[in-house]
C-alpha positions as CSV (number, residue, x, y, z in Angstrom):
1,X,75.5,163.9,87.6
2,X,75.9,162.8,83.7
3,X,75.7,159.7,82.5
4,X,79.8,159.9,81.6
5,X,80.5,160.8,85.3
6,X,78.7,158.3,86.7
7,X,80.0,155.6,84.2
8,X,83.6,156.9,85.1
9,X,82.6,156.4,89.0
10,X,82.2,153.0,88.4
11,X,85.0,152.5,87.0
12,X,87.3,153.9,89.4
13,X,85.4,152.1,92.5
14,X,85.6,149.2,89.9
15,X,89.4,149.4,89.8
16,X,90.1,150.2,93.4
17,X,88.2,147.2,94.3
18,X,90.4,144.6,91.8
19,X,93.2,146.2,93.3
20,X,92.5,145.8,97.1
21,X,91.3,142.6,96.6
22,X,94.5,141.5,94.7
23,X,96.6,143.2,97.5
24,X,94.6,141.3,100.2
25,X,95.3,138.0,98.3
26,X,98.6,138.0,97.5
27,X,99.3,139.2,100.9
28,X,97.8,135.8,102.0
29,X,98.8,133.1,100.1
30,X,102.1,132.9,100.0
31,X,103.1,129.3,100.2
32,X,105.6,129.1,103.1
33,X,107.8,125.5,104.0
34,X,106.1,125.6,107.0
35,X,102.7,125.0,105.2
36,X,104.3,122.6,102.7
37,X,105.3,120.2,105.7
38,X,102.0,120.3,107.2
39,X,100.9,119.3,104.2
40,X,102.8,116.7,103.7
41,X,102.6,115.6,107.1
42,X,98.4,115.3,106.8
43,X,99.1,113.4,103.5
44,X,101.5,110.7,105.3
45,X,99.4,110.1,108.0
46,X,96.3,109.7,105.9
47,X,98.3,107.7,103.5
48,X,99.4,105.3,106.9
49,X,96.0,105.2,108.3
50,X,94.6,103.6,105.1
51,X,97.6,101.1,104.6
52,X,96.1,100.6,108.2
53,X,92.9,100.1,107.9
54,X,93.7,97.8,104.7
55,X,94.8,95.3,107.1
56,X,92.3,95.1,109.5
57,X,89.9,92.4,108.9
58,X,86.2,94.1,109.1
59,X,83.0,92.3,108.8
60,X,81.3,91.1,105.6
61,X,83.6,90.7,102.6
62,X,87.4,90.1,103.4
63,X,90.5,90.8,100.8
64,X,92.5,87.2,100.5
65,X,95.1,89.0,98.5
66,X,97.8,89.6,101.8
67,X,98.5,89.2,105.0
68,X,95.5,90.2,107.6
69,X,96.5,92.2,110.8
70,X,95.6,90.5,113.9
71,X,95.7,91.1,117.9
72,X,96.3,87.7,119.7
73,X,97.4,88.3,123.7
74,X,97.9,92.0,123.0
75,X,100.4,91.4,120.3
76,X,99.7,92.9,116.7
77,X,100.5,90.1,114.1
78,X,100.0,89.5,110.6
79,X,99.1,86.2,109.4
80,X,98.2,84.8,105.9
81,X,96.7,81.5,105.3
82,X,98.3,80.1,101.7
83,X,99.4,76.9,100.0
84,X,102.9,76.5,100.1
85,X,105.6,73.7,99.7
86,X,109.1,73.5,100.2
87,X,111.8,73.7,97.4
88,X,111.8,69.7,97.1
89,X,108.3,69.4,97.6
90,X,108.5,67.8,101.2
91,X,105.6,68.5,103.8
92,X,106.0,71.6,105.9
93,X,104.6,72.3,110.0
94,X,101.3,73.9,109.5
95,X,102.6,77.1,111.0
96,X,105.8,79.1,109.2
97,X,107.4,82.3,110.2
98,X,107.6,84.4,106.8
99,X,110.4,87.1,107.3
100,X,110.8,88.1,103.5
101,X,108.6,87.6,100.2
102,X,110.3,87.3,97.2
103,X,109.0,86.8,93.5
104,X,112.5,85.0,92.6
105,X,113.4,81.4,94.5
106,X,117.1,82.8,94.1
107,X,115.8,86.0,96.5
108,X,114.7,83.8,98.7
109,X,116.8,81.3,98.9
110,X,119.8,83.8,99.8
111,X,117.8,85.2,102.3
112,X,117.3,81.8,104.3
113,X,121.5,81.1,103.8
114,X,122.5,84.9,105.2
115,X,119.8,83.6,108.6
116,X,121.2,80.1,108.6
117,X,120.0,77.6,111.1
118,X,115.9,76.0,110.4
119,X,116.1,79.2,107.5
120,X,114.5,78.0,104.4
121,X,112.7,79.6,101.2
122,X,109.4,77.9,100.3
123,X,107.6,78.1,97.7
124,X,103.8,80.2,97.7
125,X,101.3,80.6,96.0
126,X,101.2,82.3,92.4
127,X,105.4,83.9,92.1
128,X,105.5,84.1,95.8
129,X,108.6,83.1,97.3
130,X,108.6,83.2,101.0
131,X,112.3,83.2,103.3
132,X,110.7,81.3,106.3
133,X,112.9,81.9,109.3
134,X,111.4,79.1,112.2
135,X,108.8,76.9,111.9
136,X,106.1,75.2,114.3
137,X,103.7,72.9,114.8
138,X,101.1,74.7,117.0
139,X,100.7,78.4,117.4
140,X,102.2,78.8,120.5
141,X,105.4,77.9,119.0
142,X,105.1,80.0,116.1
143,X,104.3,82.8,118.6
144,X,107.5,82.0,120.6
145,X,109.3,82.1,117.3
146,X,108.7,85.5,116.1
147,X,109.6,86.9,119.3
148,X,112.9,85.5,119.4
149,X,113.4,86.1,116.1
150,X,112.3,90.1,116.8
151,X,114.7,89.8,119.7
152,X,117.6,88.6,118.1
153,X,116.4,90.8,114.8
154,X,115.5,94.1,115.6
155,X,116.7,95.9,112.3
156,X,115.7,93.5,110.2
157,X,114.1,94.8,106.8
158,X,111.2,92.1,106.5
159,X,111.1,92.7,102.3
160,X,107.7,92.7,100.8
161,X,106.2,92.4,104.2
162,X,104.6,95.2,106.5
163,X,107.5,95.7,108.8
164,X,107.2,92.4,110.8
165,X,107.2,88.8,110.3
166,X,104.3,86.9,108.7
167,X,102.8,83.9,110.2
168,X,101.9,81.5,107.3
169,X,99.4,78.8,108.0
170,X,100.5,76.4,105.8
171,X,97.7,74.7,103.8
């Protein structure tokens, strides 16, 4: 065979190849819903698992920044250890029952007159503005609290917490 046959071979088998394999690609990657939701199903639960893990105290170094997720009795709680004071400066229990966070006193403050009863915005640390719901003296009591409060609450939003009500050792 002559060089110009040979080099038009190639060519052809050249060709033929790009085309099967373009064929065999587009025949497998078409992006279906179906793939889309798994997706972004493996995103949210990765996305979950780290908000998650965040709160899980581990050993060594620990992040003072929020509340830290605890198990006490079999109960999952969150609890925080800050310096607050109340809106007139008086002394609070040393245990509070955080049900919303706001960076406003006016936020909070609303909060604690649509819950009535011991409800009362406090005042945190840096702009934190906490609605505290019940307080206590001992942690049994501030246990108690929160489930009553869960009991008599179960829709409640719990703004700028994770989905449950923060016990604040007051400082």
């Amino acid at each position: 065979m002559d060089m110009k046959k040979k080099t038009e071979v190639i060519k052809s088998v050249a060709v033929l190849v790009t085309l099967l394999f373009g064929v065999w690609m587009m025949s497998g990657c078409k992006p279906t819903e179906q793939g889309y939701r798994a997706a972004y199903d493996a995103a949210r639960q990765k996305r979950e698992a780290a908000a998650a893990e965040m709160m899980i105290p581990a050993s060594g170094l620990l992040s003072d920044d929020g509340p830290q997720r605890r198990i006490i009795d079999g109960d999952t709680l969150f609890v925080t250890k800050e310096r607050v004071r109340g809106a007139g400066g008086e002394k609070l229990p040393l245990w509070l029952l955080a049900v919303g966070v706001y960076k406003m006193d006016t936020n909070a403050r609303a909060q604690a007159a649509s819950l009535r009863g011991a409800a009362m915005a406090v005042r945190g640390e840096g702009d934190r503005w906490y609605c505290v719901a019940d307080t206590a003296s001992g942690l049994d009591g501030i246990m108690a609290a929160r489930k009553r409060f869960m009991l008599s609450h179960p829709d409640f939003p719990y703004i700028g917490l994770p989905a449950s009500p923060v016990i604040v050792n007051a400082m």
